[in-house]
N, C-alpha and C positions, 0 to 999 in steps of 0.2 A: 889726732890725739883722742879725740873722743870714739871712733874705733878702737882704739888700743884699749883703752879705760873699759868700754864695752867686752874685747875680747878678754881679760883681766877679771871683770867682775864674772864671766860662765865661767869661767875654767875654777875663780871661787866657788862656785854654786859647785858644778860638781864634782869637787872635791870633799865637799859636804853637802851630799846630797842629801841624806837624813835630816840634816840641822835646815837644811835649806828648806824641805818640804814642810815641815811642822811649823817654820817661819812663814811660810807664805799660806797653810791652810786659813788663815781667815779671811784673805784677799779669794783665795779660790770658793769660798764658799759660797762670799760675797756678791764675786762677778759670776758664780754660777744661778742665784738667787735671778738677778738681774738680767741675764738673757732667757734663761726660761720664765720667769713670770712677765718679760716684756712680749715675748715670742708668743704665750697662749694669749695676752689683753691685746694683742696687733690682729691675731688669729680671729678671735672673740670679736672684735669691735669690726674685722672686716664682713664678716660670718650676719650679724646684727644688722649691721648697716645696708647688707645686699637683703634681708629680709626686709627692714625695714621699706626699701626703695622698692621691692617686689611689691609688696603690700600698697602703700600708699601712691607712689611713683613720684618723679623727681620734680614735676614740673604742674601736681595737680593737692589739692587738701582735700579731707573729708568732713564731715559734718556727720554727728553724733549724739544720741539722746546724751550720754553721760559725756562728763573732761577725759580725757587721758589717766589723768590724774588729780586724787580730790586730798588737800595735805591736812584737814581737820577732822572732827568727829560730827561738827553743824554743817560743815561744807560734804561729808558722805551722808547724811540722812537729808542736808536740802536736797541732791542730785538723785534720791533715790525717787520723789516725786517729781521728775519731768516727764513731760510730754513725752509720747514717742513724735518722732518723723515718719511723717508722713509725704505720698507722691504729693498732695496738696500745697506740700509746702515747697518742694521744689521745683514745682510750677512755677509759683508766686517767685521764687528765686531769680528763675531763669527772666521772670515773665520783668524782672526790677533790672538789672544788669546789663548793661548790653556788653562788658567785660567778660561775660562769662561764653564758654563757647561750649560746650557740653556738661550736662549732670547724670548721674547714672544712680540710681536708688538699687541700694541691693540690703535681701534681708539675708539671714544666715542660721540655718539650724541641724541639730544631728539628727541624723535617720540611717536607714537601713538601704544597701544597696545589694542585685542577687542580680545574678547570670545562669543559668541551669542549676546545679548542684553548689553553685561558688556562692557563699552568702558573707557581704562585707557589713558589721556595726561600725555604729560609732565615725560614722563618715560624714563631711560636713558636708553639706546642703545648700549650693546660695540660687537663690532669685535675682535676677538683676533686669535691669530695663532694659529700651533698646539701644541708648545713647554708651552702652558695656563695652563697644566695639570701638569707642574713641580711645580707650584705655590702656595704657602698654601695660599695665597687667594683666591682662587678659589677651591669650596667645591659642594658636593651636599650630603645634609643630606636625601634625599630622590631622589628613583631612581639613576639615573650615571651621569657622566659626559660625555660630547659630547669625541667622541673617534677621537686621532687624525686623523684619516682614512675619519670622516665624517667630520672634521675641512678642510680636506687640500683638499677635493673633493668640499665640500662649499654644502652641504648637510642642507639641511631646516629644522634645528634641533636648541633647546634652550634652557637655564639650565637659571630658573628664579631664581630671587630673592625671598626671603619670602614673605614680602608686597604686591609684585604684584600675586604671588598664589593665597595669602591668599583671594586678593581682588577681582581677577576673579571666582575661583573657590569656596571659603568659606570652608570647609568641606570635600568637596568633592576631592575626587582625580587628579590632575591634569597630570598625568604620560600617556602619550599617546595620551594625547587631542590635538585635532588643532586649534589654536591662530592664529591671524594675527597681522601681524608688520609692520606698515605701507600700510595696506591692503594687504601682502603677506602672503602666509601660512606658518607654523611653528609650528614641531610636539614637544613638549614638552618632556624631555628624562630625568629631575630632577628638584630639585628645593635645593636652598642654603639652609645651616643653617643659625638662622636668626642672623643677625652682631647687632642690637639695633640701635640706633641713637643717634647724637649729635645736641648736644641745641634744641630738639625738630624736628630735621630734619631725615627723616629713613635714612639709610645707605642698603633697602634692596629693595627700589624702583627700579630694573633694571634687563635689560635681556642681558646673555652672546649668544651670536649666533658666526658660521663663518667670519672671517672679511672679504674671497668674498664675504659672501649673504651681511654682513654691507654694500662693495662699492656698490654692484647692487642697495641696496636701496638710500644710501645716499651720492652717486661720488664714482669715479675712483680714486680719491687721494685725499683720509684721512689724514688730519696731525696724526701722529701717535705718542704713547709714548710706549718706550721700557722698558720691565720688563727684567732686567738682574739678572742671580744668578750665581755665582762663584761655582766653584767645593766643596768649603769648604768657611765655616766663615773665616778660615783667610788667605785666597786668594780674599780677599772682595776689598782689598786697593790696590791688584795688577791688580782685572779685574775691577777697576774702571779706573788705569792710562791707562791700557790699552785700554780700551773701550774711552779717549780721546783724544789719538794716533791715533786710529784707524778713529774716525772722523773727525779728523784735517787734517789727511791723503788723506779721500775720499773726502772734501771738498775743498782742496787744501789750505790751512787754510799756512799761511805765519807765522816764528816767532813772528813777531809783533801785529797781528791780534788776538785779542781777541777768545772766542770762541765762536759760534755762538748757542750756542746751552745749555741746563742746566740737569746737573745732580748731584742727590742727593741721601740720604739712608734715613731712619726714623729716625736717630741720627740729620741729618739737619732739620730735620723740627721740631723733638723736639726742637732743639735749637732755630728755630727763634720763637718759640711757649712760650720758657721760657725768652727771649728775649722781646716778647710782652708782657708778665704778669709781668715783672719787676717792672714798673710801681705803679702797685696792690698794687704790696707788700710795696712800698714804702711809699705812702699813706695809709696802714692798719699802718706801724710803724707810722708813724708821729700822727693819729690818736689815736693811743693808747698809746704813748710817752705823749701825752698832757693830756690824761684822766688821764693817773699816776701820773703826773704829777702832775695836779689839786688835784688828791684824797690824795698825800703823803701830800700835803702841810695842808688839812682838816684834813688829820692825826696829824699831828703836831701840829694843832692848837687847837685839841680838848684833845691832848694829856695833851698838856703844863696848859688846865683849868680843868683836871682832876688833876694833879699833885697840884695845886692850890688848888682845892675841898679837897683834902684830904693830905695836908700837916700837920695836926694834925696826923693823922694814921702815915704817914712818922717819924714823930719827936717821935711818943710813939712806932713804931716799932725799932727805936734806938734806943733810950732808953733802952728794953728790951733786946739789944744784936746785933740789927741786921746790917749787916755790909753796908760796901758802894756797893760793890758787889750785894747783894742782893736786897736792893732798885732797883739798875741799871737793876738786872733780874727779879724782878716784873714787871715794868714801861716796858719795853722792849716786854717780854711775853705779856704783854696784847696787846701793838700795833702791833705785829706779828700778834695774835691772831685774832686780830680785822681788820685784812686785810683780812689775810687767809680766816675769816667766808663772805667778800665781796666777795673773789676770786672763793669759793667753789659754791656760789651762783651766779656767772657769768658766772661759767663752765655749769652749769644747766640750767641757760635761754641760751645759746649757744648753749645748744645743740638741746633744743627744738625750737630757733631759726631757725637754721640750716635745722632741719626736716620737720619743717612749709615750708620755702622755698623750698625745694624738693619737698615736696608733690603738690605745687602750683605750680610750674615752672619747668621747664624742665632741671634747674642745677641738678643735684645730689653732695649728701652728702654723706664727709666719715666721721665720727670722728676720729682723730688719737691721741694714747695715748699720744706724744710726746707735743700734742698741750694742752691738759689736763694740765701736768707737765708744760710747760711751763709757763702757765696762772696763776696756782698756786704760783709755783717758785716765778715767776715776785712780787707778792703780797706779798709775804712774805719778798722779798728781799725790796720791798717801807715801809711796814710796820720796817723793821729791820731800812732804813737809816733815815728816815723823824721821827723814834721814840728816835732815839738818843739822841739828844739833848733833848727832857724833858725826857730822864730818866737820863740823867749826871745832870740836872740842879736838878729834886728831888733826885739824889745821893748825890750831896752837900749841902742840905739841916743840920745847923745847928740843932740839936735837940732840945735845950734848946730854940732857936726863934721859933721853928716849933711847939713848945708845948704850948708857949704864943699866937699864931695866933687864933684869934677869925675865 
């Protein structure tokens, strides 16, 4: 029966296929809203979160002159007077801990990098210890990694990034080559694998060197940020209390006294991350709260002049037997129906939506199937409520008046 009902309600649709589409453009709007702005924040937040985890890594937090994030105007001028970090302090760290299983101090600054005639600005610069090589961000898909031997002698050695190989060298091999870094030399010993980039910016623009040769070029005291890794994932919570014990300790840091300093893991900053998109989401719902809105009520209202149009068929389809039940699951069927075919057609321009903007823009897109179902669902669920009432109003339809209706 409900096949029939189904094949009954398309052969309505296109029959009026004009009245049909202009009925259901607020459903397609809707569910096309809803798979492209689900498609670029699934995109977006996987894009993010592989940055983040690059950066920080899954299983290690850092330590920070500044927080992540400062939410007042006394809390950004208290953190503008902090201490830098310093190697001393993550001595004293390492030296408190026995949770902690490597620290890697690295500083970070722009300079200048040149290969014969190829001259790269604006490239970033890090110092790191020797303890760099515990660290899964820190890779070299070609050639090695600086050895802590040539890290802690401060040896003019330097594991590039992809971007900047790619963009001295082209083709060519860069393993062995001599580079200058801020007009010093520097023999090239790897080059990373390549990390992509966020919103359009690389993530592979930079070179790792010794953080001596770092202060020779750019000071004697780097603010420094510390990559800490715990012996184990879940000794993560104990070398982080520990880790700010330990700087409270060598700072002289008073109960009362705030801490001067910010540390975090990739769970923090995804959080201020999903914290910031909040927002988004709230505004995609209200936007497509209102196109359903809109389109349920066009549902209804074309429903209730279909019921109208064809309250003769109603009155001789009872007549002939057919119950209250049945009218109410014709009338019903069809406005399910005639949502669903908006909704399935919103999932479609959604998705080619979605991949237009990618192709154009530096978001990238996921589709996920959950947003598919959703979009659907959603349509199906407007067509069921905003169809009810004209199909209980043609379920009550008098036969014998419904047969006299001109």
């Amino acid at each position: 029966m409900i096949l029939e009902a189904v094949a009954l309600a398309l052969g309505a649709i296109w029959a009026n296929r004009l009245r049909s589409f202009m009925t259901v453009l607020g459903n397609i709007v809707a569910v096309t809203s809803i798979v492209t702005v689900v498609s670029l924040i699934q995109g977006v937040n996987s894009m993010v979160a592989d940055a983040i985890l690059t950066d920080v890594g899954a299983d290690a937090f850092t330590i920070q002159r500044v927080p992540p994030v400062t939410r007042t105007e006394d809390e950004e001028e208290r953190v503008r007077s902090n201490p830098i970090i310093t190697i001393e302090e993550a001595d004293a760290i390492r030296a408190f801990s026995p949770a902690i299983d490597a620290i890697a101090g690295q500083a970070q600054r722009r300079g200048t990098i040149a290969y014969r005639d190829q001259v790269l600005d604006n490239i970033q610069i890090q110092g790191v210890t020797s303890d760099y090589v515990e660290f899964a961000v820190f890779d070299a898909e070609r050639g090695r990694m600086m050895t802590p031997f040539e890290v802690d002698r401060n040896r003019s050695v330097v594991l590039l990034g992809w971007d900047v190989a790619e963009q001295l060298f082209g083709d060519a091999t860069p393993l062995e080559k001599v580079i200058r870094i801020q007009g010093a030399p520097f023999r090239v010993v790897g080059v990373s694998a390549r990390k992509g980039g966020i919103f359009g910016a690389s993530l592979d623009g930079y070179a790792v060197i010794p953080l001596g040769a770092h202060m020779q070029l750019f000071g004697a005291r780097p603010s420094l940020s510390l990559l800490v890794k715990p012996r184990s994932p879940a000794f993560l919570p104990t070398a982080m209390d520990d880790a700010v014990v330990a700087l409270r300790t060598a700072r002289r840091l008073n109960a009362t006294e705030p801490d001067n300093f910010g540390i975090y893991t990739s769970d923090t900053l995804l959080g201020l991350y999903e914290q910031a998109t909040t927002g988004i989401f709230a505004v995609l719902v209200g936007v497509v709260s209102l196109s359903l809105l809109v389109g349920g009520i066009v549902i209804m209202n074309i429903m209730l002049m279909v019921v109208t149009e064809r309250t003769r068929e109603i009155g001789l389809r009872k007549a002939v037997g057919a119950r209250r039940t049945d009218i109410l699951l014709q009338v019903l069927t069809e406005s399910i129906t005639l949502s669903a075919v908006g909704g399935l057609a919103g999932i479609a321009l959604g998705f080619l939506a979605a991949q237009g903007l990618a192709a154009a823009t530096p978001l990238p897109a996921r589709l996920e199937p959950w947003s598919v179902a959703l979009g659907l669902g959603v349509t199906m669920v407007v067509g069921l409520c905003f169809g009810a009432f004209p199909a209980a109003r043609a379920a009550r339809l008098d036969p014998i008046e419904a047969l006299r209706r001109e």
